[in-house]
C-alpha positions in Angstrom: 99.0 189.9 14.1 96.7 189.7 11.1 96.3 186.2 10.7 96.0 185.9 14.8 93.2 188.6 14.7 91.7 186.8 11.4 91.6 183.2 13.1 90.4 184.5 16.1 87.4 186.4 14.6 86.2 183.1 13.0 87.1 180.4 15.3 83.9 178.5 17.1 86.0 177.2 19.4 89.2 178.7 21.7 91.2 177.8 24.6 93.3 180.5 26.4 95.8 179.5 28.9 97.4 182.4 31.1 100.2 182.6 33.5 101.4 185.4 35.8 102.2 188.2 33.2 98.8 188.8 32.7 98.5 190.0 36.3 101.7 191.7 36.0 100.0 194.6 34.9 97.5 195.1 37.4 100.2 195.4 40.2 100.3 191.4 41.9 103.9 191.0 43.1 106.2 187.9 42.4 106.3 185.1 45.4 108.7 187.0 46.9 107.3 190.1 47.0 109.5 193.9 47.0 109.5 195.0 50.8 112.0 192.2 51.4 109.6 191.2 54.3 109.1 187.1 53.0 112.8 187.1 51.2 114.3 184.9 53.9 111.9 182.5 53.1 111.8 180.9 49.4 108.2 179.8 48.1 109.3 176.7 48.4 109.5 176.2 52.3 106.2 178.2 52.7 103.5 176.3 50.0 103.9 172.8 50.8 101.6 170.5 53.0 104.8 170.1 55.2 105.2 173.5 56.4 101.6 174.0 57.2 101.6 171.1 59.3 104.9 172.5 60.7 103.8 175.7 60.9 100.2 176.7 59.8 100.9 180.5 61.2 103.5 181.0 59.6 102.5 180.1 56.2 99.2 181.7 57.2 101.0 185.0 57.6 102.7 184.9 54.4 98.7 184.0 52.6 97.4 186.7 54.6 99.9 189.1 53.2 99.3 188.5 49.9 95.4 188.4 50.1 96.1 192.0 51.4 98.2 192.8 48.5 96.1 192.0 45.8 93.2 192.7 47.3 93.0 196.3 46.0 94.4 195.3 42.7 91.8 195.2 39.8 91.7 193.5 36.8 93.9 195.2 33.4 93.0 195.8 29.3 94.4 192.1 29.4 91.5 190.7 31.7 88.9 192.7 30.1 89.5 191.8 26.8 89.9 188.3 27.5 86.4 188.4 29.1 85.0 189.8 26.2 86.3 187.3 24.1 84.4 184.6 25.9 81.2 186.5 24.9 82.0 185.7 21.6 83.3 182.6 21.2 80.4 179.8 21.0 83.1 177.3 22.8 85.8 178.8 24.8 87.5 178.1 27.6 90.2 180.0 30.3 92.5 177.9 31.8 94.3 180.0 34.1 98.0 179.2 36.5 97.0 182.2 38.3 95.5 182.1 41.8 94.7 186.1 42.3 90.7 186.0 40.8 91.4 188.9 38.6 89.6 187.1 35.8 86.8 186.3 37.7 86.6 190.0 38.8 87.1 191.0 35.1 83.9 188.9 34.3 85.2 185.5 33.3 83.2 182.7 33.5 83.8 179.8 31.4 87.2 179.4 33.1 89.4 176.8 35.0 91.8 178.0 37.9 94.1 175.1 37.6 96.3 176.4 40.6 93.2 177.2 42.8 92.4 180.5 44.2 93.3 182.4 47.1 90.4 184.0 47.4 89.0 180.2 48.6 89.2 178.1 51.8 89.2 174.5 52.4 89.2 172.5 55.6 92.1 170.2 56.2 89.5 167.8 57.9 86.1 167.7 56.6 86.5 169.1 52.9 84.2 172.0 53.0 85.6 174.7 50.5 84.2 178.1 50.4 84.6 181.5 48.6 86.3 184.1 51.5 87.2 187.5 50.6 87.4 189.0 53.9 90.7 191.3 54.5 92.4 190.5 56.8 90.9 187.6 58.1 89.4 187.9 61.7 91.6 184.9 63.1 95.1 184.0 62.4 95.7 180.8 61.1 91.2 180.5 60.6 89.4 177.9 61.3 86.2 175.6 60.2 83.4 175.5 61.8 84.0 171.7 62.3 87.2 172.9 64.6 90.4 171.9 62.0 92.3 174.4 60.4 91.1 175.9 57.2 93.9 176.2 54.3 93.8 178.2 51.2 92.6 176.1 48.5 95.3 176.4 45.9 98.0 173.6 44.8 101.0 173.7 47.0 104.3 172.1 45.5 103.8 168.7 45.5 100.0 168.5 45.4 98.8 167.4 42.0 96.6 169.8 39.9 92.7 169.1 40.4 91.7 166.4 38.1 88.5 168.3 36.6 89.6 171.4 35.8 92.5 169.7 34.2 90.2 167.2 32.5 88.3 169.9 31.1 91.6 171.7 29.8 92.8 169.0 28.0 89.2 168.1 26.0 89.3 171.9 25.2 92.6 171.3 23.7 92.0 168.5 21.8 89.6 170.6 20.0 90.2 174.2 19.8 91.1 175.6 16.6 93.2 178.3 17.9 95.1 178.5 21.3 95.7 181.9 23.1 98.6 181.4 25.3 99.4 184.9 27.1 102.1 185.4 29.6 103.2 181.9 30.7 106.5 180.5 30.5 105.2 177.3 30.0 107.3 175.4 31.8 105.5 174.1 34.6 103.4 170.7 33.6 100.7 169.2 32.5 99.6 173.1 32.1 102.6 173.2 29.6 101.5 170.4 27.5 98.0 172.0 26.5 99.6 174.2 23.7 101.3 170.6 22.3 98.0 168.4 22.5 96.4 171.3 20.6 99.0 171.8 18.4 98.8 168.6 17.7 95.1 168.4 16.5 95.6 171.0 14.4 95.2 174.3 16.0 96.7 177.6 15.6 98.9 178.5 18.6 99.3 182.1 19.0 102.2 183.1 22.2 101.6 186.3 23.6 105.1 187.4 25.8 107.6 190.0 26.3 110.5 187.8 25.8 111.0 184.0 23.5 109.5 181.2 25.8 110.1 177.3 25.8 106.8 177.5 24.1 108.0 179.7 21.4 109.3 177.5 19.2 105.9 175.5 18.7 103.9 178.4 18.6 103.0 179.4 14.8 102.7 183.0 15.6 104.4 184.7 18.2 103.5 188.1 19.4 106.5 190.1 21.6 104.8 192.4 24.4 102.9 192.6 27.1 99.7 190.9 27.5 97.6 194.2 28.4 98.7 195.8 24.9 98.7 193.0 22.9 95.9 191.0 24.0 93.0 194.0 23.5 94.6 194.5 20.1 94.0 190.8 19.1 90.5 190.9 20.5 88.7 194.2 20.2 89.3 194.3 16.5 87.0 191.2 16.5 
């Protein structure tokens, strides 16, 4: 913990990826969710292209309820103190798996959402994308002004990450003297390969998880509990 909190308090420039234990904290449910209400249907079915075409209702329904879910949720100690790193870190950068906006509503900014956002709306016809926080939304599945259906403008399975905010993750990595990576499993790609380039170049990767990951192994320190206790400890000793 020392020599994380040491490298942290001098590093110029920092990348931070997160993954859903961050959020864990603050209450957002897994896929599946615990009143058994979406357990007939596995993630799988419901966030693809095909089942929207098939049935945009449906998988409506199932975005709708978790809109409504973590809606009320607010950001943890995790989110805040991440956000307050930023503010002291000349170059840093969030790249985040998560699609919930807690750190946006926590107050961070220089950040990449590289699974998109919930909390956003895209037309599956003309391409306008725009912020939407109403709960619930008025119509069921909505609809753009142009007339086509509006989706939510996260990656479904299948879909390949956006090329920007992935662009920008990897030139973050190929400089960053120390990598924060906090409650990911680090299994899902190219997200998983930001640690190695890193790595690579010479940083410090620091793994912030309950358990051992995949990651684990190539991490040079490795700190064992949950993102909301850890992560402020790391920081706020800054």
């Amino acid at each position: 913990m020392e020599e994380a909190r040491a490298r942290l308090r001098d590093a110029q420039h920092v990348l931070v990826l997160t993954g859903a234990g961050v959020s864990a904290e603050s209450g957002v449910p897994t896929f599946r969710g615990p009143d058994g209400l979406w357990r007939r249907h596995r993630p799988e079915d419901l966030a693809t292209a095909e089942a929207f075409a098939r049935d945009p209702l449906l998988v409506w329904e199932w975005y709708a309820w978790r809109r409504e879910t973590i809606a009320p949720l607010g950001p943890n100690a995790a989110h805040h103190a991440l956000a307050l790193l930023e503010s002291r870190v000349p170059e840093y950068l969030l790249a985040t798996q998560n699609v919930d906006g807690l750190h946006a509503s926590a107050g961070s900014r220089r950040m990449v959402e590289l699974h998109g956002t919930l909390w956003r709306l895209k037309c599956t016809a003309c391409a306008h994308s725009a912020g939407d926080r109403r709960v619930p939304l008025p119509e069921l599945p909505p609809r753009c002004a142009c007339g086509a259906l509006l989706r939510p403008d996260l990656v479904w399975f299948g879909e390949a990450l956006p090329e920007e905010a992935v662009a920008k993750a990897f030139e973050a990595a190929r400089v960053a003297e120390v990598v924060l990576v906090v409650g990911t499993s680090s299994l899902v790609y190219p997200a998983a390969a930001l640690p190695q380039v890193a790595r690579a170049a010479g940083a410090l990767v620091i793994e912030v998880n309950p358990e051992p990951t995949p990651l684990t192994p190539l991490a040079q320190v490795s700190l064992r509990g949950t993102a909301a206790a850890v992560v402020p400890a790391l920081v706020e000793s800054r």
